[in-house]
C-alpha positions as CSV (number, residue, x, y, z in Angstrom):
1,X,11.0,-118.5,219.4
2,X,12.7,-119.5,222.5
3,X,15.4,-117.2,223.7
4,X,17.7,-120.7,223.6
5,X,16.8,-121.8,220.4
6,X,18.2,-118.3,219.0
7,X,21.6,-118.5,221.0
8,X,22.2,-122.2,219.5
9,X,20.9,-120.5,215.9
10,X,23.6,-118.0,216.7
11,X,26.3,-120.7,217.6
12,X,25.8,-122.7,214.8
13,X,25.9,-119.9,212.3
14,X,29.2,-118.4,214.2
15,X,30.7,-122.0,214.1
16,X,30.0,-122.2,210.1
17,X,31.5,-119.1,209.7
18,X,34.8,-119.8,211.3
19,X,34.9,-122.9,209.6
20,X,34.3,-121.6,206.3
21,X,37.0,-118.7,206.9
22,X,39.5,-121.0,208.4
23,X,39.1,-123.6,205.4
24,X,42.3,-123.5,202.7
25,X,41.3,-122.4,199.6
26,X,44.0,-122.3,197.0
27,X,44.6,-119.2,194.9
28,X,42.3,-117.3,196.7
29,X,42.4,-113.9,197.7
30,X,41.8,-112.9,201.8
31,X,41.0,-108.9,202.7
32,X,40.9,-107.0,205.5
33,X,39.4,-103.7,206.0
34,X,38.5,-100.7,207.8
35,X,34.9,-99.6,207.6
36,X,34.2,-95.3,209.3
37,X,30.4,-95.8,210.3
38,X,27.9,-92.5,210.6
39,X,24.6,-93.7,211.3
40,X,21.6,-91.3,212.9
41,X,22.2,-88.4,215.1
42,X,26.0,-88.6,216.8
43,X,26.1,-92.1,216.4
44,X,29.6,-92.9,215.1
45,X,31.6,-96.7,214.6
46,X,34.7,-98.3,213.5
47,X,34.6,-101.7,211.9
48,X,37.3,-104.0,211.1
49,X,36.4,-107.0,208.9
50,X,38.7,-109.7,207.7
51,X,36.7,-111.5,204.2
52,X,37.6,-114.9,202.4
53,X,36.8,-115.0,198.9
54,X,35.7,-118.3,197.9
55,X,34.8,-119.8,194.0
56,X,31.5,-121.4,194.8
57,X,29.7,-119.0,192.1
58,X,32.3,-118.8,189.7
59,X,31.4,-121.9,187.2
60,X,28.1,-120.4,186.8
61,X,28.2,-116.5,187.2
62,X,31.3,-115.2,186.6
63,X,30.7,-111.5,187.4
64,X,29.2,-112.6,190.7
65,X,31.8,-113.3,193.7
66,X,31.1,-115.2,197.3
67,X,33.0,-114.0,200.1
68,X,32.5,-114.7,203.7
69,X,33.0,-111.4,206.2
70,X,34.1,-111.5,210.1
71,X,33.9,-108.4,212.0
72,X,34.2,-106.6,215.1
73,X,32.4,-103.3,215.4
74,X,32.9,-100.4,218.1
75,X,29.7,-97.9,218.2
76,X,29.9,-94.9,220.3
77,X,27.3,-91.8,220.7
78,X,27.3,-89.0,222.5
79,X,29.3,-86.6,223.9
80,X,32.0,-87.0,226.6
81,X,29.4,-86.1,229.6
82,X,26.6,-88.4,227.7
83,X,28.7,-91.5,226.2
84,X,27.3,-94.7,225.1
85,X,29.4,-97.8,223.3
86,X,28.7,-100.9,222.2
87,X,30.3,-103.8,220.6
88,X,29.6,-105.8,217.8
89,X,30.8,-109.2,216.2
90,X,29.4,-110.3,212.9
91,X,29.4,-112.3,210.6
92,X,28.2,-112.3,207.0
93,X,28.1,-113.9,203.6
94,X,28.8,-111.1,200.8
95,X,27.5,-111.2,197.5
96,X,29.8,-109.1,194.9
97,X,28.9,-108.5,191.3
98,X,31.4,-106.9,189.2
99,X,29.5,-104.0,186.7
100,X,32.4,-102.7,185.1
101,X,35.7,-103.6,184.4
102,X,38.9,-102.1,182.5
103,X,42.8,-101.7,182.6
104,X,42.5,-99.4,185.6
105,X,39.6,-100.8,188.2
106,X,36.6,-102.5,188.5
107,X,33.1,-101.2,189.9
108,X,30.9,-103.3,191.5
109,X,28.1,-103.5,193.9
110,X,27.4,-106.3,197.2
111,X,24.8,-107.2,198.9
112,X,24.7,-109.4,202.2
113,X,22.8,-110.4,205.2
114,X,24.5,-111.9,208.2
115,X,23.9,-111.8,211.9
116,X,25.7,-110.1,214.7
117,X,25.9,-109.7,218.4
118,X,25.4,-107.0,220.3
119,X,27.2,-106.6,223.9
120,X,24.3,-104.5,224.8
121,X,20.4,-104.0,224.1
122,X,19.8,-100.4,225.1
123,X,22.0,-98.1,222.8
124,X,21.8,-94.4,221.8
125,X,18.3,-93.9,223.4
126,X,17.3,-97.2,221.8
127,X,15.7,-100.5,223.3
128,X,16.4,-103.2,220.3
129,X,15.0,-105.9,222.6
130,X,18.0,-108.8,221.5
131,X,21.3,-108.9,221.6
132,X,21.1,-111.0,218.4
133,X,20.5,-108.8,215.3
134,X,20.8,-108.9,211.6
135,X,23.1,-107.0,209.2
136,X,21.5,-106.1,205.8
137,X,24.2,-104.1,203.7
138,X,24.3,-102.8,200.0
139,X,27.2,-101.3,199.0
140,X,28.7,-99.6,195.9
141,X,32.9,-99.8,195.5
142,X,36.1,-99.4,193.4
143,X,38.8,-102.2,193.1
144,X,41.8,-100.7,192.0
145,X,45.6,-101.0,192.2
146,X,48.3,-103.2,189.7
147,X,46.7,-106.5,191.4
148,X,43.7,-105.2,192.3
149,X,43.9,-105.6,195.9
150,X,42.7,-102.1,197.1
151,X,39.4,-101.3,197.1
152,X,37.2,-98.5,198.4
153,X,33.0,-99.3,199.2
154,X,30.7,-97.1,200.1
155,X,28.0,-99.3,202.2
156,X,24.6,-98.9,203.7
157,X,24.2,-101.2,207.0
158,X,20.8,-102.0,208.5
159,X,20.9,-103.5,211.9
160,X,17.3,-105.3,213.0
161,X,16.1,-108.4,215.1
162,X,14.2,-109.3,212.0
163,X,11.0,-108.9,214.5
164,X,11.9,-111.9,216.7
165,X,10.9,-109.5,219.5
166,X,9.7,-106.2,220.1
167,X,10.5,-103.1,220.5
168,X,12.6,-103.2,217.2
169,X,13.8,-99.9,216.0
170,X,16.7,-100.9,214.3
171,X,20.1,-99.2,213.7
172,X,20.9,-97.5,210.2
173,X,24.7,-96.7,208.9
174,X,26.8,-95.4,206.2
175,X,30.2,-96.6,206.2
176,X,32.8,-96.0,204.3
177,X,35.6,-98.8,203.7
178,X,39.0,-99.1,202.8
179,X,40.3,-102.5,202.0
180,X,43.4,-104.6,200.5
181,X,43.8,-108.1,200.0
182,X,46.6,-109.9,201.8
């Protein structure tokens, strides 16, 4: 694949994503969050995501939500005479299926894979080849609160080029999240 035919890929998918996040959708609910990342070795993040619910799924699978995520991600490894950052935007559809429900919270689980772009190819000792990457996640949360609009996830984030190009080690995280709808 041609490396212009993955940048327009890119654009079109970033494009649909702002559209679908800027689109009004009555009665329902938007969330940001804060997402601590840990993944190998001293390799440490900070992700802020802002999500729009929508009620695409809703007619036919109750339990099962559809939300589209934004972020912005800041890596960093190393110590202070070693340091390495890198910067991150992504963006991803989220699937959310309610398990359990009762008076006090709700458990559920996600799943999602999106795309991302990373400001640079050659991170924490790693060559990942593109700055264009994918971003697998499962996750496992709490949604809690008098509205429900808090909600804590614990999520596992896989970052690969989906073997568009080689070398492709991939990046591995576990994040925990902190969220509230607005």
């Amino acid at each position: 694949m041609k490396f212009s035919t993955i940048k327009q890929s890119l654009g079109a998918v970033f494009t649909a994503g702002l559209l679908a996040l800027s689109a009004p959708q009555s009665g329902l609910a938007d969330e940001l969050s804060v997402d601590y990342l840990q993944g190998e070795g001293d390799v440490q993040g900070v992700k802020l995501a802002y999500r729009r619910d929508s009620d695409y799924l809703h007619a036919y699978f109750p339990q099962l939500d559809l939300s589209f995520e934004a972020s912005i991600n800041v890596w960093e490894y190393g110590n202070p005479s070693r340091y390495d950052s890198n910067f991150v935007l992504a963006f991803s559809p989220v699937f959310r299926h309610t398990f359990h429900e009762n008076q006090h919270g709700e458990v559920y689980g996600e799943f999602g894979i999106g795309v991302s772009l990373l400001d640079d190819t050659r991170f924490a000792g790693k060559d990942i080849s593109t700055h264009f990457q994918f971003e697998d996640r499962l996750g496992l949360g709490y949604r809690f609160g008098q509205s429900r609009q808090y909600a804590v996830t614990l999520r596992y984030f896989h970052y690969s080029n989906g073997g568009l190009k080689s070398p492709n080690p991939g990046y591995d995280y576990i994040s925990l999240s902190f969220s509230k709808r607005l």
